[in-house]
C-alpha positions, -999 to +999 in steps of 0.1 A: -855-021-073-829-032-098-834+008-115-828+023-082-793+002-073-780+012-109-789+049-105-767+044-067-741+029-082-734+053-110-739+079-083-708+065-063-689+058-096-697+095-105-687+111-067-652+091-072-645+101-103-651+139-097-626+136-065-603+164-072-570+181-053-569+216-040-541+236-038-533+253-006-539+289-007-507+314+005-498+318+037-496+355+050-480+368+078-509+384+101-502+409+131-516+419+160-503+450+181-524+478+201-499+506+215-515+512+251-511+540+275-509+516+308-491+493+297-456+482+311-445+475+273-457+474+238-461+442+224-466+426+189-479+391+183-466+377+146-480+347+131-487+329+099-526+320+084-534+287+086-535+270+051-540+233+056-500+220+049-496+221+088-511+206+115-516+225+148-523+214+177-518+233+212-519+227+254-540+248+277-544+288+265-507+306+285-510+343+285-473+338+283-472+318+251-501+334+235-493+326+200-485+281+205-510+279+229-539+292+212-532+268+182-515+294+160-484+294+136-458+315+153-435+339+131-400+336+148-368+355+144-384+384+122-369+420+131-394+444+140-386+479+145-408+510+156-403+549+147-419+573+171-432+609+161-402+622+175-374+599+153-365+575+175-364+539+166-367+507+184-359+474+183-382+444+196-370+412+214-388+384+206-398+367+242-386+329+232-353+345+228-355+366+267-372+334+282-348+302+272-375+279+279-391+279+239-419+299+250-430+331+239-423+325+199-444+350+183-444+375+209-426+405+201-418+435+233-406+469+230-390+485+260-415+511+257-436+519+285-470+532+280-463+563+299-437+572+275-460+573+245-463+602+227-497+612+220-513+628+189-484+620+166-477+591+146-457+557+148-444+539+122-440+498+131-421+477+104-415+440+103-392+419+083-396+384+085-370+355+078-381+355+044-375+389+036-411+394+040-419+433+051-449+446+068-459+485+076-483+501+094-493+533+117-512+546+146-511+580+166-518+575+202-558+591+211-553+620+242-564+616+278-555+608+311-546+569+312-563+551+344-533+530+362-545+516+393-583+503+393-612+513+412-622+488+437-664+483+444-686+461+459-715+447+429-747+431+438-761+417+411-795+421+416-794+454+436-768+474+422-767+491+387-732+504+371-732+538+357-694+551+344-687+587+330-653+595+309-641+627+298-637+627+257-605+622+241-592+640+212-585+620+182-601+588+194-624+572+169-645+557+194-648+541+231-646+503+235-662+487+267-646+452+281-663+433+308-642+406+319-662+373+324-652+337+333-667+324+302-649+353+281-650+391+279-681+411+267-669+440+245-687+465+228-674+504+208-697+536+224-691+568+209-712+585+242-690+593+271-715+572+293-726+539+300-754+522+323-748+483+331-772+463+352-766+434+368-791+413+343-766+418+311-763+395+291-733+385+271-740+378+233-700+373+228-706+343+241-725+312+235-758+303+258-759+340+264-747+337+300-749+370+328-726+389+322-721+397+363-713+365+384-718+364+419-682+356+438-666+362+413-637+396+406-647+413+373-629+440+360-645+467+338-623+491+312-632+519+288-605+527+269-601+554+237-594+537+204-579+546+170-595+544+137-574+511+132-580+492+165-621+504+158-625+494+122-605+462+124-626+450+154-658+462+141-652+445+109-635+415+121-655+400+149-688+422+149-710+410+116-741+435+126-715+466+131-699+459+099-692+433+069-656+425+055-621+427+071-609+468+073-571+463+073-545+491+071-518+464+076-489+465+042-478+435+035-497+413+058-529+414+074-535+423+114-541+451+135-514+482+148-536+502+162-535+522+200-559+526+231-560+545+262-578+529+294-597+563+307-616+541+335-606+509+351-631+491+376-623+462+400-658+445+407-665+424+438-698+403+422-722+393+453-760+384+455-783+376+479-776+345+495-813+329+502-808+295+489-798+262+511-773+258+485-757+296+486-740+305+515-701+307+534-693+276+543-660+265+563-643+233+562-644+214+597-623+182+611-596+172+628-566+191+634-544+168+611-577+170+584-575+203+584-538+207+579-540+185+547-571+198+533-564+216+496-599+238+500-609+257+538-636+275+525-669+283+500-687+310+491-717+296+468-740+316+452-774+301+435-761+320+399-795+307+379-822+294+394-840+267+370-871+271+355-880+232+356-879+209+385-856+183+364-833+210+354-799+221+377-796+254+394-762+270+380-736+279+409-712+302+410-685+312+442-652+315+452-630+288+475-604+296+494-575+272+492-553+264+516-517+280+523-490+247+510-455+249+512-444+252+471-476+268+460-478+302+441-511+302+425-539+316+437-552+311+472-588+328+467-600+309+434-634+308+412-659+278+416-682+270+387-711+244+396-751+231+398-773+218+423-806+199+419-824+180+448-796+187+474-766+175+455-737+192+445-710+193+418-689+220+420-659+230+397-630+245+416-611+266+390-569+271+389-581+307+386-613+327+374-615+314+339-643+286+338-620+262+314-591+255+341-606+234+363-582+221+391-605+194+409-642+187+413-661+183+444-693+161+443-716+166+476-745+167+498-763+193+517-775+179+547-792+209+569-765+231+576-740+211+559-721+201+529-708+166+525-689+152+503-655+143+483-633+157+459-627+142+423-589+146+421-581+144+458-602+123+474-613+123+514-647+126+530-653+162+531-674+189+555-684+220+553-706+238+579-726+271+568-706+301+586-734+330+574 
C-alpha cells in the first residue's frame, strides 16, 4: 500500500512539473467565394482561423450574418477587388457597411449578377486586408444553360423514385448533387450526366444517418457544374474517402474561389402514405374567439420512422399551418419535427424547415379522431380533429 501511494504521488509531482505553455499558432485569413450563374450577386465570405487567443461565441445560425453567427472571426474593412476576362474590375461592399445594423461583417457582395458572368475565361479576385495582408486567386466560369426558376413535383417517398438528366458542360471538372434536408444538405460530386434517387436515401453527411426525403416537408434538389477549385477543395476538405489533405489554390490565405452553374433545380413536395392514427390532416376546432387567437390552424403529420421496438418512439415529420397575425412576416406554412409512442404526442413546430429553430412545442393526445393537447410556449387546451 505505502509503495503504491509513493509511485502516485511522484506521478502527480511528475504531471505538474512537465506542465508546459503553447504558443498560438498564426492566424490566416481563409476565404470562401463560388462565382454562380443564378445568382443575384457574387459574394465572398472573409475570415480569420481560429488560434485559441479569442473566444467565440455566436446566437442562432443568420443566413444574413453568416460569418458571427456561425462562431467565426470576421475579416472587416479589407478591399476586395475582381478582374473579369474582359478587363473590368470591381469593387466589393462589405454588407455591415450597406446594412448599419453591425451585421454582415465578413460578407463581401459584388454588383455582379450571375447572368452577367462571362463564361470560359478567367477571373482574377484579390483581397487586401487591414493589415496589408493580400490574397489571389482564379476561376473560369464552366458552360451551360443556368436553371433560374425551379421545377415544382409532387414526391412520395415510398412510391416515387427521382431520376434527373443534364446536358454536359464544357470545362466543368465535375457535377455536384445537393439535397436540401432539415437536418442539413446531402451533397455528393458525379461525373455521369445522370442520377437515380429513391425515396429510402440515406444521408451519411449527417449524424444517425437520417432519410434523406421527409414527408411534409419542401426539399429542393440542384445539380450544378463545378470548377477544378470548387471540386478539389470540397473533395479534399469535407470528403475523407474522396480524398486526403486540404487542395488549396488560395495565395496568401487559405479558402475556396471557385464557380458553379445550377443546370437543374427541383422543388420537392415530400408526402407518404398516411395509414397511421398518428399521420393524418388535422384542423384546429373551437370557439370562434379560440380560433381567432390560436398561433397553429392546422397539421399535416406523417409517421417519418416507424420503430422497431415497442418501447421505442415513432419519429414524425409534417407541416403546420400558422395562423395569419397582424405584425407577422415569417412563414405561414412551417415544418414540424416530432414522435409518438402509445398515443402521445410531442411535436416540434419549427420557425422554418430547419429542424434546430424550434418556435414552440406541442405535447398531446390522440383520442379516436382527435388530437388533444397544449402548447409548451403558448399554452391553452388544444384540438385538433382528423380532416383526411
Amino acid at each position: 500500500m505505502r509503495s503504491t501511494r509513493l509511485v502516485w504521488l511522484l506521478l502527480l509531482a511528475a504531471c505538474e512539473i512537465e506542465k508546459i505553455g503553447i504558443p498560438p499558432t498564426d492566424a490566416h485569413v481563409a476565404l470562401h467565394g463560388v462565382l454562380s450563374a443564378s445568382a443575384p450577386n457574387q459574394v465572398v465570405l472573409l475570415e480569420r482561423t481560429r488560434n485559441g487567443t479569442l473566444a467565440v461565441t455566436a446566437p442562432s445560425f443568420e443566413v444574413l450574418d453568416p460569418v458571427l453567427s456561425d462562431e467565426g472571426i470576421a475579416e472587416s474593412n479589407a478591399i476586395l477587388s475582381l478582374t473579369t476576362p474582359s478587363g473590368a474590375t470591381l469593387i466589393a461592399r462589405e454588407d455591415a457597411v450597406a446594412r448599419g445594423d453591425g451585421k454582415g461583417r465578413g460578407v463581401y457582395r459584388f454588383s455582379l449578377p450571375g447572368s452577367g458572368l462571362e463564361r470560359g475565361g478567367t477571373y482574377h479576385l484579390a483581397v487586401r486586408t487591414t493589415r496589408n495582408e493580400t490574397l489571389e486567386a482564379e476561376t473560369s466560369v464552366p458552360l451551360g444553360d443556368a436553371a433560374a426558376a425551379a421545377t415544382q413535383r409532387l414526391f412520395d417517398r415510398v412510391q416515387d423514385t427521382m431520376v434527373l438528366t443534364w446536358p454536359s458542360a464544357p470545362g466543368a471538372r465535375s457535377y455536384v448533387v445537393r439535397i436540401e434536408t432539415p437536418f442539413g444538405p446531402r451533397s455528393f460530386f458525379t461525373d455521369s450526366t445522370r442520377i437515380r434517387l429513391t425515396g429510402e436515401l440515406r444521408n451519411v453527411d449527417v449524424a444517425g444517418l437520417p432519410r434523406v426525403f421527409i414527408p411534409g416537408f419542401p426539399q429542393a434538389v440542384t445539380v450544378s457544374a463545378v470548377d477544378s477549385n470548387y471540386y478539389d477543395w470540397f473533395r479534399t476538405h469535407s470528403n475523407a474517402i474522396a480524398g486526403t489533405g486540404v487542395v488549396n489554390r488560395v495565395r496568401g490565405g487559405i479558402g475556396v474561389f471557385g464557380a458553379l452553374v445550377r443546370l437543374r433545380f427541383e422543388e420537392l413536395r415530400v408526402v407518404a402514405p398516411q395509414t397511421e392514427p398518428e399521420a393524418g390532416m388535422f384542423r384546429f376546432v373551437g370557439t370562434p374567439a379560440e380560433v381567432a387567437s390560436t398561433p397553429y390552424l392546422s397539421l399535416e403529420l406523417y409517421v417519418e420512422s416507424r420503430s422497431a421496438r415497442a418501447d421505442q418512439d415513432h419519429a414524425l415529420s409534417g407541416r403546420a399551418q400558422r395562423r395569419p397575425a397582424l405584425g407577422y412576416t415569417e412563414c405561414l406554412t412551417c415544418g414540424v419535427l416530432g414522435t409518438a409512442r402509445d398515443g402521445r404526442i410531442e411535436l416540434a413546430l419549427l420557425s422554418g424547415w430547419y429542424a434546430r429553430d424550434t418556435t414552440d412545442v406541442f405535447i398531446g393526445e390522440i383520442r379516436g379522431d382527435t388530437i388533444v393537447g397544449s402548447y409548451r410556449v403558448s399554452g391553452g387546451g388544444v384540438h385538433f380533429v382528423r380532416d383526411r
